[in-house]
FIDREN-475342 format. One record per residue (C-alpha): x, y, z. Coordinates in steps of 0.05 Angstrom, whole numbers. Layout:
+--------+--------+--------+
:     c1 :     c2 :     c3 :
+--------+--------+--------+
:      X :      Y :      Z :
...
+--------+--------+--------+
//
This chain:
+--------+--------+--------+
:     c1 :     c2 :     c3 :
+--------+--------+--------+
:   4437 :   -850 :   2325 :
:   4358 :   -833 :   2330 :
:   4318 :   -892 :   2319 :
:   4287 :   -906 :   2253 :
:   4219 :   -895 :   2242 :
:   4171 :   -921 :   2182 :
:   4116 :   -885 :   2143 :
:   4055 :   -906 :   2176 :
:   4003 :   -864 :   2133 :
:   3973 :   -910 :   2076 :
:   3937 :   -843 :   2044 :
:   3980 :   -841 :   1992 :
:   4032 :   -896 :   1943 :
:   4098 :   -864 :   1918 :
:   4069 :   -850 :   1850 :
:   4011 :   -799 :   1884 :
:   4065 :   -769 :   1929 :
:   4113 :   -761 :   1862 :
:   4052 :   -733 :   1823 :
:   4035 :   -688 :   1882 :
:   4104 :   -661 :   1886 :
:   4107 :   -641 :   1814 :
:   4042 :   -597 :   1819 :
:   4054 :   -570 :   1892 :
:   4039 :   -493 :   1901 :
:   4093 :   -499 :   1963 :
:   4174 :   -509 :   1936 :
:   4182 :   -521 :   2005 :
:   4145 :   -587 :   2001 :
:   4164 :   -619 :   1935 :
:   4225 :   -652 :   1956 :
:   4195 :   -680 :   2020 :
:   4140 :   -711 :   1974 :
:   4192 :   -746 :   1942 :
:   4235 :   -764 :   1998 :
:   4177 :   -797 :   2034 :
:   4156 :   -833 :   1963 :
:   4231 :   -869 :   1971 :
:   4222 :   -874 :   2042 :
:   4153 :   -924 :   2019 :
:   4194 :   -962 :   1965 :
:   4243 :   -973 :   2024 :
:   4291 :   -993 :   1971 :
:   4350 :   -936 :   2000 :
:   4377 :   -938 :   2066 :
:   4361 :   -866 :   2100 :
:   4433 :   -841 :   2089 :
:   4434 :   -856 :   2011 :
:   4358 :   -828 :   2017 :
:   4381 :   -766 :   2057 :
:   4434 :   -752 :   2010 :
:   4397 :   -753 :   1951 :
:   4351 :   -692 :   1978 :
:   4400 :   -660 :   2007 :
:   4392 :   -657 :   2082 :
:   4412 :   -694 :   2140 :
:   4389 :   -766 :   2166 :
:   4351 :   -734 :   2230 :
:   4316 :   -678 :   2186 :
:   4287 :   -742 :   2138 :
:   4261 :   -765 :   2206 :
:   4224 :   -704 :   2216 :
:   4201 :   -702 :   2153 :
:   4169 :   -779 :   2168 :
:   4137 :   -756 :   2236 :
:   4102 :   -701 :   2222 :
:   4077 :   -736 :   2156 :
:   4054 :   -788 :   2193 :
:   4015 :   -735 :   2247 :
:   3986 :   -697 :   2193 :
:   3990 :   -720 :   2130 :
:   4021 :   -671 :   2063 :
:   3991 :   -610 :   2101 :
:   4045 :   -631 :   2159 :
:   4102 :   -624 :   2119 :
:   4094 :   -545 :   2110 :
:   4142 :   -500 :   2154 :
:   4095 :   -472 :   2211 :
:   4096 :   -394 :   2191 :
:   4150 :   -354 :   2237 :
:   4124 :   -302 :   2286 :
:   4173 :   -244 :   2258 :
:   4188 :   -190 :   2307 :
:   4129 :   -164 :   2348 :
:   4095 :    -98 :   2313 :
:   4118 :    -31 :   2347 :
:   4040 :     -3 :   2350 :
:   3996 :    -51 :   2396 :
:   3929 :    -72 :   2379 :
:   3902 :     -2 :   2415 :
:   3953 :     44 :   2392 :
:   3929 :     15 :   2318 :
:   3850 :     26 :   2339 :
:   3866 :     91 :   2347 :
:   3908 :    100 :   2285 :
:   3842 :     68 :   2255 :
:   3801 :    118 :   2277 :
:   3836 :    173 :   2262 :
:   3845 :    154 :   2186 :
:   3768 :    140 :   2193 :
:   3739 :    210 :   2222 :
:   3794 :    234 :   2164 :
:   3831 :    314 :   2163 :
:   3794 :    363 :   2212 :
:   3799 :    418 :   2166 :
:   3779 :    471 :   2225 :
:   3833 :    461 :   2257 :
:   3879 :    473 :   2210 :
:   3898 :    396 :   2179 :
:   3911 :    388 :   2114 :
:   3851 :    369 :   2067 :
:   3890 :    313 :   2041 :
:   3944 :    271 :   2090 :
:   4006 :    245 :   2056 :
:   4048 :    179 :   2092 :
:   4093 :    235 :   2120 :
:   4026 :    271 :   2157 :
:   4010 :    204 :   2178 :
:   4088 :    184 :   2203 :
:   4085 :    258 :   2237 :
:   4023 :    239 :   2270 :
:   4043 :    170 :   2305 :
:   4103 :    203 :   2315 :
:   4072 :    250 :   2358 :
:   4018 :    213 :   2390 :
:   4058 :    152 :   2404 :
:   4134 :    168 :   2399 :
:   4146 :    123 :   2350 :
:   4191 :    136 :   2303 :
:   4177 :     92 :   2229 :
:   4201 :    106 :   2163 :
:   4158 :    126 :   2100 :
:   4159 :     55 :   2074 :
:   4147 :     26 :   2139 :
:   4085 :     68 :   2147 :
:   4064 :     52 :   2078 :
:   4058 :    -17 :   2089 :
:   4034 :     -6 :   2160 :
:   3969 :     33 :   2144 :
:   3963 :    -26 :   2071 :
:   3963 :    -80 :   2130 :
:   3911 :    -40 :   2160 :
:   3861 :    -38 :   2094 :
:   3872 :     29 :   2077 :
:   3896 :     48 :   1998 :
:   3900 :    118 :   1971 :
:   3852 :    121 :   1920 :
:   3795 :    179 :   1891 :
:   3740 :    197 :   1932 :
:   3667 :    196 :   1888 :
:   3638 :    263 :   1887 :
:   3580 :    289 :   1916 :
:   3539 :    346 :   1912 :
:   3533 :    388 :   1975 :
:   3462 :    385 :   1980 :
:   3451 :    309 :   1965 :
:   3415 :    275 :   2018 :
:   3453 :    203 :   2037 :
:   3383 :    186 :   2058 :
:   3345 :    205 :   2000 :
:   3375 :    166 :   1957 :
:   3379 :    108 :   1995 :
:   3308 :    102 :   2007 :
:   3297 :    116 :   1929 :
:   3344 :     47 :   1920 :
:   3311 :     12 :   1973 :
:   3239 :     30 :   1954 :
:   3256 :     30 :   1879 :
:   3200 :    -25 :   1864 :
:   3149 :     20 :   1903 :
:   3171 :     85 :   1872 :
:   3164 :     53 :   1807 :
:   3094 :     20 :   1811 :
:   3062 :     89 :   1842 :
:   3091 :    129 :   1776 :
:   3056 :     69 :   1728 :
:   2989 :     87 :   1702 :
:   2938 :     30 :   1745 :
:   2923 :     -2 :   1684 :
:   2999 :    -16 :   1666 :
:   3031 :    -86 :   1696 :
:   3098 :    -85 :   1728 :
:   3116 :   -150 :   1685 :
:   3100 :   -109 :   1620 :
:   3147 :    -50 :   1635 :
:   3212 :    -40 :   1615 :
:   3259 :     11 :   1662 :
:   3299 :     59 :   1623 :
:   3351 :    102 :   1657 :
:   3355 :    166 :   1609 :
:   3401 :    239 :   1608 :
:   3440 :    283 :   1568 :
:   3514 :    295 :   1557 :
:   3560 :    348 :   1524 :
:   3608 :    336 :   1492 :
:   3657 :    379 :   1462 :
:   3727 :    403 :   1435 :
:   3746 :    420 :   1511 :
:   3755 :    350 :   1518 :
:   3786 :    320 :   1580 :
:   3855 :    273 :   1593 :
:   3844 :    195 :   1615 :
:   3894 :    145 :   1641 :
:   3940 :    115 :   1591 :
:   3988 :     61 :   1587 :
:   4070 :     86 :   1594 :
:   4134 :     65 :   1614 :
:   4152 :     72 :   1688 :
:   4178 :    141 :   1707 :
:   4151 :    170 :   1638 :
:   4089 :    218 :   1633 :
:   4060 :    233 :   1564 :
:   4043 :    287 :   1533 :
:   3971 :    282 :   1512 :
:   3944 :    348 :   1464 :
:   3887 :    381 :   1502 :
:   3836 :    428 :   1461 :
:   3818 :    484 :   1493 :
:   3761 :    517 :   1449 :
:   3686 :    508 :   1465 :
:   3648 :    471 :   1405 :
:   3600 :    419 :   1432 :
:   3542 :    377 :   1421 :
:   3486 :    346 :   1464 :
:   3477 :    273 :   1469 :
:   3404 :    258 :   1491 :
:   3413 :    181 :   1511 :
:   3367 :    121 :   1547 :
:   3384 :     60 :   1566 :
:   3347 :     -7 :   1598 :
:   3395 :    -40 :   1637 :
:   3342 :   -106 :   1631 :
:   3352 :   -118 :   1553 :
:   3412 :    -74 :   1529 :
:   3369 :    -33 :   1490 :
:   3401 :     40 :   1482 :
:   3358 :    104 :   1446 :
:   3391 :    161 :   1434 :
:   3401 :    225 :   1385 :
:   3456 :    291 :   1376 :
:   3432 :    353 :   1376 :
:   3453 :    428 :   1389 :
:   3417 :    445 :   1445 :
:   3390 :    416 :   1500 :
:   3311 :    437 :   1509 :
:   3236 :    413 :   1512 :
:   3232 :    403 :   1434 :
:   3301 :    347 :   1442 :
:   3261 :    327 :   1502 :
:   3193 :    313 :   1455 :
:   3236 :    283 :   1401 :
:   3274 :    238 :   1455 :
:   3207 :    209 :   1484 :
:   3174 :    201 :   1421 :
:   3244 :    153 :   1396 :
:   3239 :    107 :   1462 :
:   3158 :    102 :   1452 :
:   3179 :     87 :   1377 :
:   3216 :     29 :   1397 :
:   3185 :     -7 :   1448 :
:   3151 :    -73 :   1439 :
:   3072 :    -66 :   1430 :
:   3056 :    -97 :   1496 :
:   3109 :    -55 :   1529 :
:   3109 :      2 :   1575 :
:   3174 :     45 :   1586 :
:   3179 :     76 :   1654 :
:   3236 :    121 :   1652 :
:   3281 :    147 :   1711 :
:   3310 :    219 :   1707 :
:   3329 :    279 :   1737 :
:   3296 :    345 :   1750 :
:   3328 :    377 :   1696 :
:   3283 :    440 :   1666 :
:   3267 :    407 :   1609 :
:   3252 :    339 :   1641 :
:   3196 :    374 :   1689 :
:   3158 :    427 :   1629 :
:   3089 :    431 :   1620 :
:   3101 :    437 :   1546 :
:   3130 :    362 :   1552 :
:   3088 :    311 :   1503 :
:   3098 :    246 :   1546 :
:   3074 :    182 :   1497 :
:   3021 :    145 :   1523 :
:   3073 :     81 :   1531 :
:   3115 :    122 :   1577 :
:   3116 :    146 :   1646 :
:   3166 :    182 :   1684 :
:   3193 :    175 :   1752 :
:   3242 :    229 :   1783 :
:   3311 :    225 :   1818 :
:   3323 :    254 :   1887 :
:   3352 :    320 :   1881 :
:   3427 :    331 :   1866 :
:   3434 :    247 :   1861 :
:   3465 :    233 :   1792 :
:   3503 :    175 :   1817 :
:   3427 :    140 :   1820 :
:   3430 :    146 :   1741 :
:   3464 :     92 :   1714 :
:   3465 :    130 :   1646 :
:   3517 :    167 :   1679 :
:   3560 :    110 :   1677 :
:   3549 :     96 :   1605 :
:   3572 :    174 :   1588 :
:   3630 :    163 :   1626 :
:   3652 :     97 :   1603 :
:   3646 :    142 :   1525 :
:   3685 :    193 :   1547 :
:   3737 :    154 :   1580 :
:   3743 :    104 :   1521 :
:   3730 :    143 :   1447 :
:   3729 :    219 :   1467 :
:   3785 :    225 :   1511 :
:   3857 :    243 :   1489 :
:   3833 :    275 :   1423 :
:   3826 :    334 :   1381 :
:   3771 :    358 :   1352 :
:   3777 :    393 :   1281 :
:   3707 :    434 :   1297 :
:   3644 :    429 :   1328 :
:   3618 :    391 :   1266 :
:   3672 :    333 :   1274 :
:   3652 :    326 :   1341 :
:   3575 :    322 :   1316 :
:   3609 :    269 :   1267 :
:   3648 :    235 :   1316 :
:   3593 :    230 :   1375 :
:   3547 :    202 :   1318 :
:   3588 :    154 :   1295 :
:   3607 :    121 :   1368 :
:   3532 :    131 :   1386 :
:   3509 :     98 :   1331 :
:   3563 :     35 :   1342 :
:   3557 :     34 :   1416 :
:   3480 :     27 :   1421 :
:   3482 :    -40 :   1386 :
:   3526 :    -66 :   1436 :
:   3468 :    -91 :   1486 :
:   3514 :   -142 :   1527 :
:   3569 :    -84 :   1537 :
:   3505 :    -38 :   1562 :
:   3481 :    -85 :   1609 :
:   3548 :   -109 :   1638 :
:   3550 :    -29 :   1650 :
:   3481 :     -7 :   1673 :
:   3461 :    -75 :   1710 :
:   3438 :    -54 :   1781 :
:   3402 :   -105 :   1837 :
:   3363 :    -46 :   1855 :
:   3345 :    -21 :   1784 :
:   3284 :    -73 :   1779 :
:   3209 :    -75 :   1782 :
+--------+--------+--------+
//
C-alpha cells in the first residue's frame, strides 16, 4: 500500500480551494480542488475520499504531490506530445517560402492556389501524401488564412507613399502659409464619390449552405458626392451634385472655409484629380492644399468613409431613378455627417497629424 502523504502547502484553506474549483477555466482541475480541500479537513480516510471523486487511492496521492511541488498550477495534465508532424521544421521553411514569394504566373501557376495546388505541391516536392483537411489546418498552423488581397494601382510607388506617411508632419507644414501655426490647423482628408443605380452587392447574414438572391440594378443614374472629413474632431462637409468639376470644387472649398472656427486654418489632403489641380480653382484664404502621391487612394482616409456608405446604406438596393438616388445620398449624407464619433473611429490615423 503506498505510504500516505499530507498536504504540506499552507497557500490555500478548503474554503479557497472549494471557491477556486467552482470558477476554474480547467474541468480537469475542479475535482482535484476539492479532493485536496477534504484531504486538509482530514476528516475522510483516503479511500472514502477517493471514492467520493471517483478515482483510485494512488491517483489522490498524485494529486497531493504534485500539489504540494507546485501548487493549483501542478494539478493540470502536462499537455501530450501527439504524433510527430510529417513536414520537419525545413520542409515547413520551405513551404513558408513558397506561400510567401506566392504563384509564378510565368511559368504557368495558377494566379490563385487552392489547398489542392498546395497538397499537389508538397506532394511533389516532398512525397508526402496529406489530405485536403489536413493541409488546411497545416498551412492555419502556419499563419496563413485565405482572405482578399487590397488593391493597388500598377503605377503606385510602395515608397512614395510611405515617405508621404512618415514625413506627413513635414509635408504638411511646407504646404501652410508661414504665417499659419501647426496648432491652429485642422487636417481634412477630402474626395468625391459616385454613386448610382449600378449599385454593387455586400456581405449579408444567411443560413449555412444558403445564398441569397440580392436585386442588382443595372442602369446608369448617378450622383456625385463631394465630401471632407477631419479625422481630429469628426467634423464632416459635404454636398450632391451632378457633375464633378472646378465650379463643385469652388463651392466645396468655400463650405469647409464656411465652417471652420475663426482662429482655424484647414489644410486639406487630396488627390490630383483635374479639378483638384485648375488654375480656375478659388482656394479660401483659411485653406491650403497638400497633394497625394500619384495613384495612392488608400492614403485618403475619405476613401474609407465612402466605402463604409456604400457597404452599409447603398448596397443591396434599388434605385427608382437618378433623382431617388440624389434623395437617398442626401438624406444618409445629411445623417451621417453629424455622427463625429462614428467619423473619427473611421478616419483616425497615427500618421494623419500635424
Amino acid at each position: 500500500m503506498p505510504a500516505k502523504i499530507a498536504v504540506t502547502r499552507t497557500d490555500h484553506t478548503p474554503e479557497s480551494l472549494r471557491k477556486l474549483a467552482l470558477s476554474h477555466k480547467y474541468r480537469d482541475c475542479r475535482s482535484r480542488l476539492r479532493a485536496l480541500a477534504l484531504m486538509i479537513e482530514d476528516t475522510l480516510s483516503r479511500a472514502e475520499t477517493s471514492r467520493r471523486v471517483g478515482v483510485d487511492v494512488q491517483t489522490l496521492r498524485d494529486w497531493v504531490v504534485r500539489y504540494n511541488e507546485a501548487g493549483v498550477d501542478g494539478l493540470r495534465d502536462a499537455q501530450r506530445p501527439g504524433r510527430p508532424p510529417k513536414l520537419d521544421a525545413r520542409q515547413k521553411a520551405q513551404l513558408v517560402a513558397w506561400m510567401d514569394a506566392g504563384p509564378d504566373l510565368d511559368a504557368g501557376e495558377p494566379c490563385c492556389w487552392t489547398v489542392g495546388d498546395i497538397r499537389r505541391w508538397i506532394k511533389c516536392r516532398f512525397d508526402m501524401d496529406f489530405t485536403l483537411e489536413g493541409v488546411r489546418r497545416m498551412i492555419h498552423r502556419l499563419d496563413f488564412r485565405h482572405v482578399s488581397p487590397r488593391p493597388i494601382h500598377p503605377r503606385a510607388k510602395p515608397e512614395d507613399q510611405e515617405n508621404f506617411r512618415q514625413n506627413f508632419q513635414q509635408l504638411a507644414m511646407a504646404a501652410l502659409p508661414e504665417s499659419v501655426s501647426g496648432k491652429d490647423v485642422l487636417v481634412y482628408f477630402q474626395d468625391e464619390a459616385r454613386i448610382g443605380q449600378k449599385g454593387m452587392l455586400s456581405r449579408v447574414w444567411a443560413r449555412k449552405g444558403t445564398r441569397p438572391r440580392i436585386p442588382r440594378d443595372y442602369r446608369y443614374g448617378y450622383v456625385y458626392l463631394f465630401s471632407a472629413a477631419c479625422p481630429e474632431t469628426g467634423n464632416a462637409v459635404g454636398h450632391v451634385c451632378d457633375k464633378a468639376n472646378t465650379d463643385e470644387m469652388n463651392r466645396h472649398l468655400r463650405d469647409v472655409s464656411s465652417t471652420l472656427p475663426e482662429s482655424k486654418h484647414a489644410l486639406m489632403v487630396l488627390d490630383g484629380a483635374g479639378w483638384h489641380r485648375s488654375k480656375d480653382l478659388d482656394i479660401p484664404a483659411n485653406v491650403s492644399l497638400l497633394r497625394l502621391p500619384p495613384y495612392s487612394p488608400e492614403l485618403n482616409l475619405t476613401e474609407t468613409l465612402f466605402s463604409v456608405l456604400k457597404h452599409r446604406r447603398f448596397a443591396n438596393r434599388v434605385f427608382e431613378s437618378a433623382e431617388h438616388v440624389r434623395k437617398t445620398v442626401t438624406e444618409v449624407w445629411d445623417t451621417f455627417s453629424h455622427n463625429s464619433e462614428e467619423i473619427i473611429q473611421i478616419t483616425r490615423r497615427q500618421w494623419a497629424k500635424i
